[in-house]
C-alpha positions as CSV (number, residue, x, y, z in Angstrom):
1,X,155.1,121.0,130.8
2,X,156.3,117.6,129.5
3,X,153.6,115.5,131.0
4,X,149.6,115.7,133.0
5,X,147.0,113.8,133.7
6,X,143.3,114.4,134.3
7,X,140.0,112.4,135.1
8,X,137.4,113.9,133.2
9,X,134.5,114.7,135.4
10,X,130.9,114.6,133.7
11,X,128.7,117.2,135.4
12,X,125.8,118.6,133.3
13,X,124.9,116.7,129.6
14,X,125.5,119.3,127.0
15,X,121.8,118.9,124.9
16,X,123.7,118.1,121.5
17,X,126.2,115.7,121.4
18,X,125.3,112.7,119.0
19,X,127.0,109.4,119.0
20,X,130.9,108.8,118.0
21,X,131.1,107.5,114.6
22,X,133.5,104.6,114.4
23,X,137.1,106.3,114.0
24,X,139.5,103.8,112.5
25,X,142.9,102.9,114.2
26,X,146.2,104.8,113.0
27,X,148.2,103.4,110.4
28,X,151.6,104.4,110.7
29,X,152.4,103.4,107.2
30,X,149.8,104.7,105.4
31,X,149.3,108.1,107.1
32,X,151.8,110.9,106.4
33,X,152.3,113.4,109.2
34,X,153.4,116.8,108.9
35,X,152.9,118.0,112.2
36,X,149.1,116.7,112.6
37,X,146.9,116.0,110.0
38,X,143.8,118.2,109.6
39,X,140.7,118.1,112.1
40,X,138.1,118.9,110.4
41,X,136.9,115.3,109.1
42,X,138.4,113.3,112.0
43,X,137.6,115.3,114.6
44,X,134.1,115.9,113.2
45,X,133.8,112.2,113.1
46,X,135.3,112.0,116.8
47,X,132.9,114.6,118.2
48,X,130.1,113.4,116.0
49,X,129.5,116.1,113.4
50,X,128.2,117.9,116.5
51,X,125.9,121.0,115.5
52,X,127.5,124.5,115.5
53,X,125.1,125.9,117.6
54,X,127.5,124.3,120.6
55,X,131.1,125.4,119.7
56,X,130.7,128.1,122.2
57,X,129.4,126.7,124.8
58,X,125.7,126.3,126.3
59,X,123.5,128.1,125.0
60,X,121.8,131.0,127.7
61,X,118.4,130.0,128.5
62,X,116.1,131.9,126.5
63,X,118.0,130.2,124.0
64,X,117.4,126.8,124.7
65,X,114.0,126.2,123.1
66,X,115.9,126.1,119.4
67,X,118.3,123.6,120.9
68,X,118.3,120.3,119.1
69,X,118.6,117.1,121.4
70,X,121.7,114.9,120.2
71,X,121.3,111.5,120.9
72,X,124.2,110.5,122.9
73,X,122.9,113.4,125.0
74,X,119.8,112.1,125.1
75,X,120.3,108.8,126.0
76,X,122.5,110.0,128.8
77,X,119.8,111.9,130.1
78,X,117.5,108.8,129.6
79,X,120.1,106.5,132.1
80,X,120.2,108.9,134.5
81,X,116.7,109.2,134.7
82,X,116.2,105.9,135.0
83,X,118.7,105.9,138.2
84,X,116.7,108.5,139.9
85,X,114.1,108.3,142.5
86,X,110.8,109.4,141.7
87,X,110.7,112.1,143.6
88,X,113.5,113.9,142.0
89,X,111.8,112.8,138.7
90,X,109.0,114.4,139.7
91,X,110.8,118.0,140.8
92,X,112.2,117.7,137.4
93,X,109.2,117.3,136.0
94,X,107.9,120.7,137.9
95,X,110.6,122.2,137.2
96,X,110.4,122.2,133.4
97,X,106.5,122.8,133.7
98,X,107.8,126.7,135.3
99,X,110.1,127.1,132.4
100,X,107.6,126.2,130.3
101,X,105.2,128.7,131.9
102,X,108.0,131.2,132.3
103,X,108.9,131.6,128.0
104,X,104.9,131.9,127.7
105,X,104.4,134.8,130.1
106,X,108.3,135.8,128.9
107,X,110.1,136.2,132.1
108,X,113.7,135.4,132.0
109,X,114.7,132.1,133.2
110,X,117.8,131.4,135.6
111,X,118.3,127.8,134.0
112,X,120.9,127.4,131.3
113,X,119.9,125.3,128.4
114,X,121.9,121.9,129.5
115,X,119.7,122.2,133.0
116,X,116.3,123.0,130.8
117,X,117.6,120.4,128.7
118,X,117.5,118.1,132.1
119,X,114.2,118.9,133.8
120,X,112.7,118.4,130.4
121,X,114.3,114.9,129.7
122,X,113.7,113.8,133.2
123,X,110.2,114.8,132.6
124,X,109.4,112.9,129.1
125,X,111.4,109.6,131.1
126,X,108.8,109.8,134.3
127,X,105.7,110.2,131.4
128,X,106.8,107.8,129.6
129,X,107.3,105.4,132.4
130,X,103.9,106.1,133.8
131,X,102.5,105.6,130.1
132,X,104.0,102.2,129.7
133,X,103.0,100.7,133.1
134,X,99.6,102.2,133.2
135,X,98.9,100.4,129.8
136,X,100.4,97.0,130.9
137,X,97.6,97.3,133.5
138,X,94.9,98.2,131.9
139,X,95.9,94.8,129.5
140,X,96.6,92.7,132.8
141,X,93.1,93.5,134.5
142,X,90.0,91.8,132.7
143,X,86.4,91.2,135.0
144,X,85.3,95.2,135.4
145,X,82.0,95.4,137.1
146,X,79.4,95.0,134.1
147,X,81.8,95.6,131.2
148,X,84.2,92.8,131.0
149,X,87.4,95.0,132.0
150,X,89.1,98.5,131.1
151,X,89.4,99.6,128.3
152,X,92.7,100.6,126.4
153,X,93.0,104.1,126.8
154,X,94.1,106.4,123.9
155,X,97.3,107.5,125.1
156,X,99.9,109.7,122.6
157,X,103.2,107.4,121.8
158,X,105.7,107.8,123.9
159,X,107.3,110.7,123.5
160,X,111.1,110.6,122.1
161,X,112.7,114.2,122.7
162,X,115.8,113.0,120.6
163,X,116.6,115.3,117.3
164,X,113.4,117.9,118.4
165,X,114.0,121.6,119.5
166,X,113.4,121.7,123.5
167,X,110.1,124.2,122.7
168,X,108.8,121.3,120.6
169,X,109.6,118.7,123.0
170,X,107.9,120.9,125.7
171,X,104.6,121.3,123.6
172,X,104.7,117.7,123.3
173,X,105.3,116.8,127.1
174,X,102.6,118.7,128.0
175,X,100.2,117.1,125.4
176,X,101.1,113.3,126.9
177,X,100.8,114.4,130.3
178,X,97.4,115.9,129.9
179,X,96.4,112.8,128.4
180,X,98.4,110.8,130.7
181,X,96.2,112.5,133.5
182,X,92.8,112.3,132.1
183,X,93.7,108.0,131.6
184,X,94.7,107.6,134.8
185,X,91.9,109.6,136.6
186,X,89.4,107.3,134.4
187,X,91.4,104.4,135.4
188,X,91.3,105.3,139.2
189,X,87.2,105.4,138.7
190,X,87.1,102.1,137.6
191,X,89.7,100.7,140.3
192,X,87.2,102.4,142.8
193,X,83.7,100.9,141.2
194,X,85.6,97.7,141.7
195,X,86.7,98.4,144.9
196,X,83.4,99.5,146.0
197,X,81.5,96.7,144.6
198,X,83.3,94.5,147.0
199,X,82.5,96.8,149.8
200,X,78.5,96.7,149.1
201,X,79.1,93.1,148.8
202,X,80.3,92.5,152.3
203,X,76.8,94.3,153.5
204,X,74.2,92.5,151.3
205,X,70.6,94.5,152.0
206,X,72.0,96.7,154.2
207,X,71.2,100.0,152.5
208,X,72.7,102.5,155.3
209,X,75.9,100.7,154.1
210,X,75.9,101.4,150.6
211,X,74.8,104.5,151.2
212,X,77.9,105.4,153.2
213,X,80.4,103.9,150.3
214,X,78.5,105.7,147.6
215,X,79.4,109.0,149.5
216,X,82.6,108.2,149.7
217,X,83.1,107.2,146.2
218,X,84.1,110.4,144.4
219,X,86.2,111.3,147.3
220,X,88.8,108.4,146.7
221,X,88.7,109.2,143.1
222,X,89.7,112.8,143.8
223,X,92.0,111.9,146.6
224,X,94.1,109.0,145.1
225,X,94.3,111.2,141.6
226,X,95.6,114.4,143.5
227,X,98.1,111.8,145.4
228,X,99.6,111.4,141.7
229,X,100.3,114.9,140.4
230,X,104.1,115.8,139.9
231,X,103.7,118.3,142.8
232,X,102.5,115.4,145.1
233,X,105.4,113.3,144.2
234,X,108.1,115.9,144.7
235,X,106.3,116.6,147.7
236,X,105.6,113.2,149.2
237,X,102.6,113.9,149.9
238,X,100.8,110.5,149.7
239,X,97.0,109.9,149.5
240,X,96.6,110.4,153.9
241,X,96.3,107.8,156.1
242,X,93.2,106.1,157.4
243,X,91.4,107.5,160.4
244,X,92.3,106.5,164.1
245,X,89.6,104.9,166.3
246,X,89.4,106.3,169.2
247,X,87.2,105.4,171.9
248,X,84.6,108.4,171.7
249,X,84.3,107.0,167.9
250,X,83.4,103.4,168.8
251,X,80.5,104.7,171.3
252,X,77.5,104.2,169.6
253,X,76.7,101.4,166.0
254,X,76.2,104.4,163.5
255,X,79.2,105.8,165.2
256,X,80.9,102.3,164.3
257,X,79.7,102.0,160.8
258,X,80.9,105.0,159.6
259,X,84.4,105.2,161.2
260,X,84.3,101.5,159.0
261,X,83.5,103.2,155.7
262,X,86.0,106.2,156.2
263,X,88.7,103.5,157.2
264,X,87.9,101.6,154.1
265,X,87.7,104.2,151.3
266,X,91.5,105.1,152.5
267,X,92.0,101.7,150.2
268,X,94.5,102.4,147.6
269,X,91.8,102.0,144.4
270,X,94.6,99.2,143.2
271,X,94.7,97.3,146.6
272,X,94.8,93.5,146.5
273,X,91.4,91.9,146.6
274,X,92.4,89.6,149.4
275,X,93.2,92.2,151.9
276,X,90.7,94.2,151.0
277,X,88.4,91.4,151.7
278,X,90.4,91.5,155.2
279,X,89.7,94.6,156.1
280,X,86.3,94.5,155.6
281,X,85.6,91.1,157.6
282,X,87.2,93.0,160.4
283,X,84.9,96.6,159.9
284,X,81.8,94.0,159.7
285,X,83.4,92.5,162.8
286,X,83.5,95.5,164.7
287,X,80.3,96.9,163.3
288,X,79.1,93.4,165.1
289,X,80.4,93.9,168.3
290,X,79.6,98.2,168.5
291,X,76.5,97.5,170.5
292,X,77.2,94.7,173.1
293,X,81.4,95.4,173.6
294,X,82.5,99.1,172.4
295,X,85.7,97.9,173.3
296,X,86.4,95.1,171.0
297,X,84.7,97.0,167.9
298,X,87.4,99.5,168.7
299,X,90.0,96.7,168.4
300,X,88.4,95.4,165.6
301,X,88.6,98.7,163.7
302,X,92.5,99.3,164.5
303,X,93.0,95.9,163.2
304,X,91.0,97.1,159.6
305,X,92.9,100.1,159.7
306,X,96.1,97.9,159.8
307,X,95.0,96.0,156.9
308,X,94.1,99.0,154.7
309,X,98.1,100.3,155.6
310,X,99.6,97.1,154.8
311,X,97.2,97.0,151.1
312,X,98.0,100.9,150.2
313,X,101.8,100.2,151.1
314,X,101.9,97.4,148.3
315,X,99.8,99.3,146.0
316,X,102.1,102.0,145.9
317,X,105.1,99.8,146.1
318,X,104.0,97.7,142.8
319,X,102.9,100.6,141.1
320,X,106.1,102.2,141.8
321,X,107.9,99.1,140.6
322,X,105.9,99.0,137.4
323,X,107.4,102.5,136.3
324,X,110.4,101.5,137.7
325,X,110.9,99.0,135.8
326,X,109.2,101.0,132.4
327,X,112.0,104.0,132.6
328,X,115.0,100.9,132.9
329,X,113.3,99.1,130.0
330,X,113.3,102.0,128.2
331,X,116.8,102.4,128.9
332,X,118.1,99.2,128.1
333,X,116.3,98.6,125.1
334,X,117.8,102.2,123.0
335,X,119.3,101.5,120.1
336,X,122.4,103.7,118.7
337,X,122.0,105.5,115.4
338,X,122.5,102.8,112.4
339,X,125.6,104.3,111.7
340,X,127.9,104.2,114.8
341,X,128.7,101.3,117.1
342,X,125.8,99.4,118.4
343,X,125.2,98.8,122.3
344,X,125.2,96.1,124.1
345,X,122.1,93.8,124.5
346,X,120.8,92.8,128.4
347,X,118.1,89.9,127.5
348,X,118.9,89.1,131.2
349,X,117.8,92.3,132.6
350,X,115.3,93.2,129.8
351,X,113.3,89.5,130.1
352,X,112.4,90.2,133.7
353,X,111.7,93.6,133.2
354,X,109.3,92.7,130.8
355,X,107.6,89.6,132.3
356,X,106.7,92.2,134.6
357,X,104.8,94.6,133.4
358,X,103.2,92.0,131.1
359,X,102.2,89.9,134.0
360,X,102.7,91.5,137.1
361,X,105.6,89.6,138.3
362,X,108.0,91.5,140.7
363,X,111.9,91.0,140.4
364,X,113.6,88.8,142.4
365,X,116.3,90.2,144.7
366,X,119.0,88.9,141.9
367,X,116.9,90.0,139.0
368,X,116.6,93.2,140.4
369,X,120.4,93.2,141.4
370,X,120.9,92.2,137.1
371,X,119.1,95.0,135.6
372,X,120.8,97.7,138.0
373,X,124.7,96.3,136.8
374,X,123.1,96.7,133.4
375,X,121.8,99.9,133.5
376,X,125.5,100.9,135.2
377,X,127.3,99.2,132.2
378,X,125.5,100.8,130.0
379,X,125.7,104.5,131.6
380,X,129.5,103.9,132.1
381,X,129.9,103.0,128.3
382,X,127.5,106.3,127.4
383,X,129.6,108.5,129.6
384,X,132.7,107.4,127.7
385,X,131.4,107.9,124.4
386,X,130.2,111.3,125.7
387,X,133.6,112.2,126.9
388,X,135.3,111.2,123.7
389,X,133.2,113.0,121.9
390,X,133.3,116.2,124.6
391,X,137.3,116.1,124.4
392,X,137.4,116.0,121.0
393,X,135.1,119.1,120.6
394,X,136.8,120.7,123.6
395,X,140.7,120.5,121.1
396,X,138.8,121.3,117.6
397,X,137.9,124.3,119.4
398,X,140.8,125.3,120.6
399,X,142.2,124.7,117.1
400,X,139.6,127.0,115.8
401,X,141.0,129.7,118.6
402,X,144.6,129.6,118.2
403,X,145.0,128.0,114.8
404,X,146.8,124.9,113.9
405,X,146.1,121.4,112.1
406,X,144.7,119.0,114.5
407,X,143.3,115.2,114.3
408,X,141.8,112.1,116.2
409,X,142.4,108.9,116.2
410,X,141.9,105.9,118.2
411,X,144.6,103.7,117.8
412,X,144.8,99.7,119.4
413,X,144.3,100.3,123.3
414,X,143.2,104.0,123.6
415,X,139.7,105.3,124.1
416,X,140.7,108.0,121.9
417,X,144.1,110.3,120.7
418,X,143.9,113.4,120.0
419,X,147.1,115.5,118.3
420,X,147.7,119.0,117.7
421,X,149.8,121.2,116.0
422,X,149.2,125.1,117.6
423,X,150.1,127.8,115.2
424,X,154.3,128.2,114.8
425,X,155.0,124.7,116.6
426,X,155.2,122.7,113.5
427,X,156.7,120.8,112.3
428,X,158.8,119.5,115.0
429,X,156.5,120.1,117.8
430,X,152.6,119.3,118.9
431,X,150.6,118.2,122.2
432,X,149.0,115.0,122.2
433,X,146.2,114.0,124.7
434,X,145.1,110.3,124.7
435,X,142.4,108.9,126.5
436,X,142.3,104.9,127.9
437,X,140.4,103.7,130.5
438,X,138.5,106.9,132.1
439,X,142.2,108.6,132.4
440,X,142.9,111.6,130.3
441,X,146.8,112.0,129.4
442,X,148.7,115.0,127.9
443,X,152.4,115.8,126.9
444,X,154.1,118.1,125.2
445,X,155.3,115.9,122.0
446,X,158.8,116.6,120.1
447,X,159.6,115.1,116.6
448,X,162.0,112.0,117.2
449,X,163.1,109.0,118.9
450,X,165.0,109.5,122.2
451,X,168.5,110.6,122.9
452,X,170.7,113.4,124.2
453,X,169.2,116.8,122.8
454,X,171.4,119.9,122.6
455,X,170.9,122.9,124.8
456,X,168.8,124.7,121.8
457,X,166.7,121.2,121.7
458,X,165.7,121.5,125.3
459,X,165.4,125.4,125.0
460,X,162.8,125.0,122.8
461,X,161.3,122.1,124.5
462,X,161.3,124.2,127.5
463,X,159.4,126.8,125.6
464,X,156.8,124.7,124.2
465,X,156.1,123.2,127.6
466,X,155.1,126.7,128.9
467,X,153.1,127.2,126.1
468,X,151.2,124.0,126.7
469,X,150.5,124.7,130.5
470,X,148.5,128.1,128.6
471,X,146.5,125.5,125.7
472,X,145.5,123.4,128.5
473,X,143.8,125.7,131.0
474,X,142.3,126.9,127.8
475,X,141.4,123.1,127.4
476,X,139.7,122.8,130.6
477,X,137.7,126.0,130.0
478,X,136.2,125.0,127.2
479,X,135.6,121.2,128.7
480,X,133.9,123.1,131.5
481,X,131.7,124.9,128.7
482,X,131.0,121.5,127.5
483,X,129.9,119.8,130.6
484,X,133.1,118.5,132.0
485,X,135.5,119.2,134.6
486,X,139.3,118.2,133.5
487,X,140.8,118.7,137.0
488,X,144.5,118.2,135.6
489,X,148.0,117.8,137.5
490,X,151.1,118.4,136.1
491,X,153.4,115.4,136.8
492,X,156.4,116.7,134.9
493,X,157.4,120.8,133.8
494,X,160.0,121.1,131.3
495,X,161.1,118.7,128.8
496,X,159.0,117.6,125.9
497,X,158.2,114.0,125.2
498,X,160.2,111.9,122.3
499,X,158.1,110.4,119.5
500,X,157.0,109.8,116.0
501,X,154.2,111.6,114.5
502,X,151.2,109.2,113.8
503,X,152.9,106.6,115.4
504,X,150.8,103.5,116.6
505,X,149.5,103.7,119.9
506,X,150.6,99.9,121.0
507,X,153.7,101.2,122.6
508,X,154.0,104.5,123.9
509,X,157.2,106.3,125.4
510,X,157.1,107.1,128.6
511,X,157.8,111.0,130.1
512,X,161.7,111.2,130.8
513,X,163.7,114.5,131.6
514,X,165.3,116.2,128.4
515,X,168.6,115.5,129.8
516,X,167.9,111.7,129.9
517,X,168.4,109.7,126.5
518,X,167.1,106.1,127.7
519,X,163.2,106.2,127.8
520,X,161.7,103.3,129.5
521,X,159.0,101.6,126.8
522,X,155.7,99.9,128.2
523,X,152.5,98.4,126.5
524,X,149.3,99.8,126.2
525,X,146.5,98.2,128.4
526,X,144.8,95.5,127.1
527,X,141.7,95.4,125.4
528,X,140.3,93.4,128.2
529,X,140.6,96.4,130.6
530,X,137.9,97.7,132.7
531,X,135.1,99.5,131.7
532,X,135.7,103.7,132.5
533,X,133.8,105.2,135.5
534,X,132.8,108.9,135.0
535,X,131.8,110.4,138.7
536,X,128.6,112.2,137.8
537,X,128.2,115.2,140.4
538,X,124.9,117.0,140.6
539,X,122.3,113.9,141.1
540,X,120.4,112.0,143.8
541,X,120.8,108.1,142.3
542,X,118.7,105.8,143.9
């Protein structure tokens, strides 16, 4: 093999990869080369001093509860999270809760670690989410009934699975979510007190009325907290629609007045005061009209029922765009470690994001439009991290395999170069993979600048090129251990590549056939390429 190329596919997130380190560009002056200098610092660097728990591969499942989160991983896990809909958020979030229950009654799980790994972090983003927009609520809403407003609840911080053992991270989830649940069922009372004080409002002395929306009180609380489990979500099982008049329910007053009631206490507990108000003026309006014109109360009643739809859809709409917007903020506003490169800032997707959920202003079209392109760039650039890091663990161990020295580097317009020397190839002989722009490169390297080489040259050439057809399905074998799929193509078979060890990456000589002794010469990309793409395979995005 002289020459292949490969996009590397990211499918599952390996739980421990940390961020890159900053890895100087070559200097061909001041580095020696004899062959390919030694991996062990740069390509620890490159891969991110990544723990040796992963050199093999993912871990089995039963395993996974001592696996450590890396934080690249982690906030890959994070973005994709916050690209999901909530109903695969919410699967995920069953999904680790059965793990969970599995280890404790010690049944054997069918997950590997990098899908526990998954569920779990798609499970802390969806808590998480739900903690931050259920507090900027509670500080929105002031004028409770008798008390002056909410009060805070005493929520657990949010929960950051990064560096933590998946049992630990577990333990935790299930602490925040208990508490999560116990808030948000004490926050749904008080939604329905102050729902329901507007309903005994619209019936001043009339104590049949009350009456019927005390009774019905607990039952919204019940209904609209079951409507919010995990299992709900993944199931889309919403809170149930509003009863349909019919015309043997309009027959008689009472008959009327308590279609009325059941109609109203389908209000979301978080429906907009002004169409509530609606709603009721037309279940007064048909309770009017019961006794004199059956027909029009009926009428009347649909119209209510209309109105109670229209307030539950935009309930559920801005509560879902509250914890939207929470798991993007999250996103957007991670921070890398203090030692590696920083990522980028989005003030003009992070400013609307948090206007808000501090005052309850939805996105416009463009500001939602904003804050998904930076949620994208910001994924793309994780995902190329992660695949530098991923191909440089992926050649350190094969090095470890088959022996040899082997190095990274990322010289001026490459993502990342990685060199290495197999065992009896040196000194005149390694394979070199480089990485620009998403597109993964590989040749079989000889130690020289072009010309005619002699028949025991190309022999050997030759010989090497088999050898590296064998290291590289090893290579995508262990990428595939580590999360990606390297779906190569050989574009040339025999012949080796001309070169200079630790040469600088601005120019680069192009594949030629051993026989051929002019090799064309072009320039690296510019820095000003575009950003990578990664196809991620496995997930419903929104």
């Amino acid at each position: 093999m002289s020459s292949g190329v490969a996009l590397p596919t990211l499918d599952l997130v390996a739980p421990s990869v940390a961020f890159p380190q900053p890895l100087p560009a070559a200097d061909v002056y001041a580095v020696p080369h004899t062959g390919a200098a030694q991996l062990g610092d740069a390509a620890s660097e490159a891969s991110t001093q990544m723990s040796e728990a992963v050199a093999h591969g993912l871990r089995e499942a039963g395993e996974a509860a001592v696996e450590v989160l890396g934080a690249l991983s982690g906030a890959l896990l994070a973005g994709r999270a916050a690209m999901l809909t909530t109903r695969v958020l919410a699967s995920a979030a069953v999904r680790a809760a059965e793990e969970q229950r599995c280890l404790e009654r010690q049944e054997e799980l069918s997950a590997a670690a990098a899908e526990q790994w998954q569920a779990a972090a798609y499970a802390v983003a969806r808590a998480n989410a739900r903690r931050t927009a259920l507090l900027a609520r509670c500080a929105r809403d002031t004028g409770a009934p008798g008390d002056g407003g909410p009060s805070r609840p005493d929520l657990p911080p949010p929960l950051d699975p990064v560096g933590r053992p998946l049992g630990e991270v577990r333990a935790e989830l299930a602490r925040l979510e208990e508490a999560l649940r116990r808030a948000e069922e004490r926050r749904t009372a008080w939604e329905v007190a102050r729902l329901t004080a507007v309903l005994d409002g619209a019936a001043e002395g009339d104590d049949t009325w009350r009456r019927l929306v005390a009774d019905r009180r607990e039952a919204m609380v019940r209904r609209h907290t079951a409507s919010r489990t995990a299992e709900a979500e993944r199931d889309e099982a919403g809170p149930g629609e509003p009863p349909r008049p019919t015309a043997d329910a309009t027959a008689d007053p009472e008959a009327v007045r308590a279609l009325g009631a059941d109609i109203l206490a389908a209000l979301d507990p978080a429906a907009a005061s002004a169409t509530v108000e609606l709603a009721v003026g037309a279940v007064g309006r048909a309770v009017g009209r019961a006794a004199l014109d059956p027909a029009r109360a009926r009428r009347h009643l649909v119209e209510a029922r209309k109105f109670v739809q229209d307030a539950n859809r935009k309930a559920r709409r801005r509560r879902a765009d509250e914890e939207w917007a929470a798991a993007q903020l999250d996103f957007l506003t991670r921070r890398a470690p203090e030692d590696t490169e920083a990522l980028d800032e989005a003030p003009d997707a992070v400013g609307p994001l948090r206007r808000l959920l501090a005052e309850g202003v939805p996105l416009s079209p463009g500001e939602r439009r904003t804050v998904e392109l930076r949620v994208s760039e910001r994924m793309a650039h994780l995902e190329a991290l992660y695949v530098q890091a991923q191909c440089a663990h992926a050649l350190s161990e094969l090095a470890e395999r088959f022996g040899g020295p082997a190095d990274a580097s990322r010289p001026e317009g490459q993502d990342l170069r990685l060199d290495w020397t197999p065992d009896g190839w040196g000194p005149d002989h390694w394979l070199r993979a480089t990485l620009v722009g998403g597109t993964l490169r590989f040749a079989t390297m000889y130690r020289g600048g072009p010309g005619e080489r002699g028949p025991r040259e190309r022999a050997l050439d030759d010989a090497r090129c088999a050898e590296a057809q064998e290291r590289l399905a090893e290579f995508t074998a262990v990428a595939r251990e580590l999360g990606l799929t390297v779906d190569l193509r050989i574009e040339q078979t025999e012949g080796a590549r001309p070169g200079l060890p630790g040469e600088h990456g601005a120019v680069v000589l192009d594949p030629m056939p051993a026989c051929s002794g002019r090799p064309h010469v072009h320039e690296s990309p510019p820095d000003h390429r575009p950003a990578p793409r990664y196809r991620t395979v496995g997930d419903e995005r929104r």
